[in-house]
C-alpha positions, 0 to 999 in steps of 0.5 A: 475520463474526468477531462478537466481534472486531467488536463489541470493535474497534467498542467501542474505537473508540466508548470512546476519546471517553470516555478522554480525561485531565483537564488543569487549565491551558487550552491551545489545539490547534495548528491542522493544517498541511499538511507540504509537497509535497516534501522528500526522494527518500526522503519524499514528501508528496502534496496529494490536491486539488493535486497529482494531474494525471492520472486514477487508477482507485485507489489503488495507480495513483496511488502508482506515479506518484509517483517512486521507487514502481513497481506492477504491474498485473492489471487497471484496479483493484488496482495494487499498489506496489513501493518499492525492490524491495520490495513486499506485506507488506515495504510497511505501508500506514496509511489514516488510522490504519487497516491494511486487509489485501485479502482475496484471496490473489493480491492481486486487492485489495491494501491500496492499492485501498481507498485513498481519493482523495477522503476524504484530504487527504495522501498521505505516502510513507517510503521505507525505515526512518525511524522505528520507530512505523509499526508492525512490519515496514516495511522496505520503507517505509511508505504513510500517508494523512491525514484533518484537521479541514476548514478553513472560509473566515471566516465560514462553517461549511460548504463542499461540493465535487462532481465527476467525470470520464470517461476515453475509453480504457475508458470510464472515469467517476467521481463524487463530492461531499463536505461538511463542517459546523463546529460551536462548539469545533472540532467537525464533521462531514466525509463523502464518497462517491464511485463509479467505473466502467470498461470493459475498455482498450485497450492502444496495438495497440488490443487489449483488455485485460480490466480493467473494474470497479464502485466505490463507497464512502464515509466519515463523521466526527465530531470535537469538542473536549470541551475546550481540551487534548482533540481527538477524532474517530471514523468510518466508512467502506465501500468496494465494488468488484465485477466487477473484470475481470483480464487477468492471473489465470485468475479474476475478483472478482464482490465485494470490500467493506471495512467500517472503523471508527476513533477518535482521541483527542489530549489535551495533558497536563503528565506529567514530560518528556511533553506530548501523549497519543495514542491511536487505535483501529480495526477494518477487514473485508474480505470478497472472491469470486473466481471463473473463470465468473460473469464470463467464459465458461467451460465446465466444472468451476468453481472459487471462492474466498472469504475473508474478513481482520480487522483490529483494531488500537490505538496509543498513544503519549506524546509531546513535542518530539523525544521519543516513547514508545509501544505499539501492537497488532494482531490480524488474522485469515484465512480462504479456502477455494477451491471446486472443481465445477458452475459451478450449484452451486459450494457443495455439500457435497464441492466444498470444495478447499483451505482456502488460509487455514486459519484464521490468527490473527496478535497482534502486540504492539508497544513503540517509542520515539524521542528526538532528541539536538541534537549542535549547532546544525546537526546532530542525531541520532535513535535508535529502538528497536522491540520486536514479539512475533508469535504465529501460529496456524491453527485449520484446518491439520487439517481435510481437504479434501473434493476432495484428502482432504489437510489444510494440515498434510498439504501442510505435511508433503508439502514441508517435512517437518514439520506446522502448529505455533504460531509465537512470535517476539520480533523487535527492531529500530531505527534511528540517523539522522545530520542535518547542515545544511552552510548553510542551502541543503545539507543532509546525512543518514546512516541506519542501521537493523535490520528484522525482518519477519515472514512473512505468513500466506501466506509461512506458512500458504498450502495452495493444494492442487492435483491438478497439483503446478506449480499448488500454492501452499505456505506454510512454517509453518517460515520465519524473518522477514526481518532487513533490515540498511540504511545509507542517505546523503542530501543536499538542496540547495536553491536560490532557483532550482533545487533537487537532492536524491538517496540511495542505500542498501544492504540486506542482508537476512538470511532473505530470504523467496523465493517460489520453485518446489520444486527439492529446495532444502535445506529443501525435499523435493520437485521437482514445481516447485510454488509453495513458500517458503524463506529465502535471503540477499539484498542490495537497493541503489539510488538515487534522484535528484531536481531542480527548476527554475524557468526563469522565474516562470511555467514549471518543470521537474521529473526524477527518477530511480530505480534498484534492484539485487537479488540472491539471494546464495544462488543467485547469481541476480536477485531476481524482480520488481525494477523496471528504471531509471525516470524521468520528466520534466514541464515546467508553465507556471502563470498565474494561472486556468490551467495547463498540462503535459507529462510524460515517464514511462518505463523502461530495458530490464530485463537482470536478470530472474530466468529462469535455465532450471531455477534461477528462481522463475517469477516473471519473465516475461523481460527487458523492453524500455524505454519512453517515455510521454508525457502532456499535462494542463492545468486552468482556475480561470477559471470560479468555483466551477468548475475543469476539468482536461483532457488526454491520457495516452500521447500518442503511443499506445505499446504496453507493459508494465510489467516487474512482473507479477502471478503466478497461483496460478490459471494456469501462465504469469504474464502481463504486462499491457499498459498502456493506450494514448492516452486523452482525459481531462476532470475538472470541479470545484465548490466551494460 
């Protein structure tokens, strides 16, 4: 554990209480309002209590149910989300304030996985670039999930809820209870735990598939109101997953456990053209084992891997109606170093392999600000600009592996020709957003805006040393940031009776960061096919389509449709790892107690697969075929405090593959991993 950045991320949090400004004139807090399910194609709103029908085992399956997000899977636990054919570090994800970075390098644990389902009440999907104050980078989009004040029923200070459910097709189980006490002023005190366990699946040929894992995890927060104008809040929270099974990577996670603390502060002041200051702090660790024998058998050489990432973050900003000026920081650090030897002891001195994370420290130092400008009564215009300044730095790019008796600087040099040195970069990016009301049921806008991102500290600084040069797995300490370049135009149209909305975008990406195997490519100096990074130029486009319709007061129906395009330009090849045409289509009957639905969810047939003999990344399996899924749900209110939801997911037990699959540094094949097939579900509810 880095004890000093620790205990400094844990001060910030405990101090914001105490940093709160002095406001003369009394004014009352607005009361948190939920922002609605649905609003765009480009922006969803989840209700984690209403809107989830079917069972998710974290929560990156539960975003790639969501229209228009795709995931790829390498077991049951830790999905992780596509969004326009961008996905990893082009995606921010914000846990209530919070950025989590998983600690494995082949993203056993993606930021997703450690999403809370029951500690959240909102789950908020942004779709591309529609604002600059998400923190730097989200080109692709950004994930937020938010946690407000409880809100009691009159006359009383207390509610409790528990809970669980099963999952027949891997045996899956979860738990849960969760409580909230209100005090005088606003203040309470909220927490919840939860735990989750599965067995391996089986996919629709009744084949397993290795996926089973352990979770348990749990938050706690604090909020009170010192005053009138002052809202603030601070928590805790963990999350444990172990003997996470992957059928997908030549390694298992016998540990992966986060620890995050948080703060806010809200306080209402009367500053020039300002009348809301907001400021939050946080600080979030991961610490992650990974290993090819403690869970499988295995005979022979072992080899384990284990890290560690750091987060400590803070945002401030001044705000008023359409008006809004801040600054925000974050500083992370990561560290891997692989083991390679005898299984029964796999830490002696010499086993050391590869320092895959030497050492990296990234600071970034963010400026932003937004401001709305009325052209009309039916029309306005938003600009946003955004400054970040990125220091890179790897403490251990020199230090020489016992097994390879090479250094990260060593590889760096091997396949780019130069040796680890600090990187500095000052990127500027924004946005200009067109909205139009036509009348009062169609709605128009136009989006055009400029992202810098950049590289990760794997795309930079990975030293995934290997005796067998395919396996090795180099980051560029060279490579340039992504500069996205996207124009995007929407329409809404809602009726009494039916409702449509759509979009469609163009993405030209200028230093695309392409994970690709060494050819001798310009910048690249050997061509033993390892895992290697460049910059290459690339367009993504696509589009989103949505509709809804009420055929009486009691049945709706629900499509959407999504659609993205990518290409290499510099190779003219595909762009690996774009989701084919996905679609899906439900159909709900509501009564009064009781509800009850049917859900299509599928795929086209993916032709554009990056797999060109000897011009590919190695990243696509091949093309693959469509499918159709279809899911029964239905849920009872009959029986109070008590709700119960059943059902059945992949009715008809259909045997597929999403076309996104996980790459192995660990393995030479990248694997697709079959879905589950038919499984019964029960969830049950209580409310006190």
């Amino acid at each position: 554990m880095k004890r000093n950045q620790l205990l400094w991320g844990a001060a910030l949090c405990a101090l914001l209480p105490y940093a709160s400004a002095s406001a003369n004139d009394t004014v009352v807090l607005p009361e948190v309002v939920s922002e609605g399910r649905f609003e765009t194609p480009e922006r969803l709103v989840l209700d984690f209590e209403e809107d989830i029908h079917l069972p998710v085992k974290d929560g990156g399956d539960l975003l790639r149910s969501l229209p228009g997000v795709s995931g790829s899977r390498m077991g049951s636990h830790g999905i992780d989300p596509f969004i326009r054919g961008q996905k990893q570090s082009q995606i921010n994800i914000i846990d209530d304030g919070v950025i989590v970075q998983g600690g494995c390098p082949n993203r056993m644990d993606p930021p997703s996985s450690f999403l809370s389902l029951e500690g959240n009440d909102e789950l908020i999907v942004e779709k591309g670039y529609s604002s600059v104050e998400h923190g730097a980078g989200g080109c692709g989009g950004t994930v937020m999930t938010r946690r407000n004040a409880p809100v009691f029923e009159e006359g009383r200070t207390t509610k409790v809820s528990t809970g669980g459910g099963y999952d027949s097709n891997g045996d899956a189980r979860n738990a849960y209870v969760k409580g909230a006490v209100g005090f005088e002023n606003g203040g309470y005190v909220r927490a919840n735990i939860e735990m989750k366990k599965a067995r391996s699946y089986e996919d629709g040929n009744g084949q397993d598939v290795r996926a089973g894992f352990k979770n348990h995890g749990g938050r706690v927060d604090v909020g009170f109101n010192p005053t009138d104008t002052t809202s603030l809040s601070v928590g805790a929270q963990i999350d444990s997953t172990s003997d996470a099974l992957f059928a997908g990577a030549g390694m298992d996670a016998p540990k992966s456990d986060l620890f995050a603390l948080r703060g806010k502060l809200d306080q209402q002041i009367d500053l020039g053209a300002f009348n809301m200051f907001k400021a939050s702090a946080y600080i979030s660790q991961v610490e992650h084992i990974m290993d090819n024998f403690s869970l499988r058998d295995r005979v022979g050489m072992g080899m384990l891997t284990e890290s560690e990432t750091q987060n400590v973050g803070a945002k401030a900003t001044l705000e008023n109606d359409g008006l809004l000026l801040g600054a925000d920081m974050r500083f992370s650090s990561k560290d891997a170093l692989r083991y390679m030897g005898a299984q029964n002891n796999i830490y002696a001195s010499g086993n050391e392999h590869a320092y895959m994370w030497p050492g990296m420290k990234t600071s970034q130092i963010g400026l932003f600000g937004e401001k709305d400008y009325s052209l009309s009564p039916s029309s306005k215009v938003k600009v946003g600009l955004r400054y970040d300044y990125i220091h890179a730095h790897a403490g251990k790019a020199d230090l020489v592996s016992s097994r390879t008796n090479r250094s990260a600087s060593d590889v760096y040099q091997l396949y780019y020709g130069t040796r680890w040195d600090d990187q500095d970069e000052h990127n500027v990016g924004g946005l200009i957003r067109f909205d139009h009301q036509v009348n009062k049921n169609w709605a128009l806008n136009a989006n055009l805006s400029r992202v810098v991102r950049t590289a990760d500290e794997t795309e930079r600084a990975m030293a995934g040393d290997h005796a067998t040069a395919s396996m090795r797995w180099i980051g560029n300490p060279n490579i340039d940031p992504e500069q996205h370049h996207q124009f995007e135009v929407g329409s809404t149209l809602n009726m009494e009776r039916w409702n449509l909305s759509g979009s469609a975008y163009y993405n030209k990406v200028s230093d695309y960061i392409l994970r690709d195997r060494a050819r001798g490519q310009d910048g690249v100096l050997r061509t033993d096919n390892a895992n290697i990074y460049r910059n290459v130029d690339a367009t993504l486009m696509g589009m989103e389509l949505a509709a809804g319709f009420d055929l009486t007061e009691r049945l709706s129906l629900a499509m959407n449709a999504a659609y993205t395009y990518g290409e290499n330009d510099e190779d003219n090849r595909p762009l690996a790892q774009i989701a084919p045409l996905e679609f899906g289509t439900s159909i709900e009957y509501s009564a009064n107690d009781w509800m009850a639905g049917l859900q299509v969810r599928g795929a086209a047939r993916q032709t554009r697969a990056d797999i060109e003999a000897n011009n590919n990344s190695g990243l696509d399996v091949g093309e693959t075929g469509g499918y159709a899924v279809f899911d029964l749900y239905g849920k009872v209110w009959a029986f109070e405090p008590v709700d119960i939801a059943i059902g059945v997911t992949n009715l008809f037990d259909k045997t597929y593959a999403n076309h996104l699959n996980r790459a192995s540094s660990f393995d030479a094949d990248v694997t697709q991993v079959n879905e589950p097939g038919r499984s019964f579900f029960v969830r049950i509810n209580a409310d006190f």
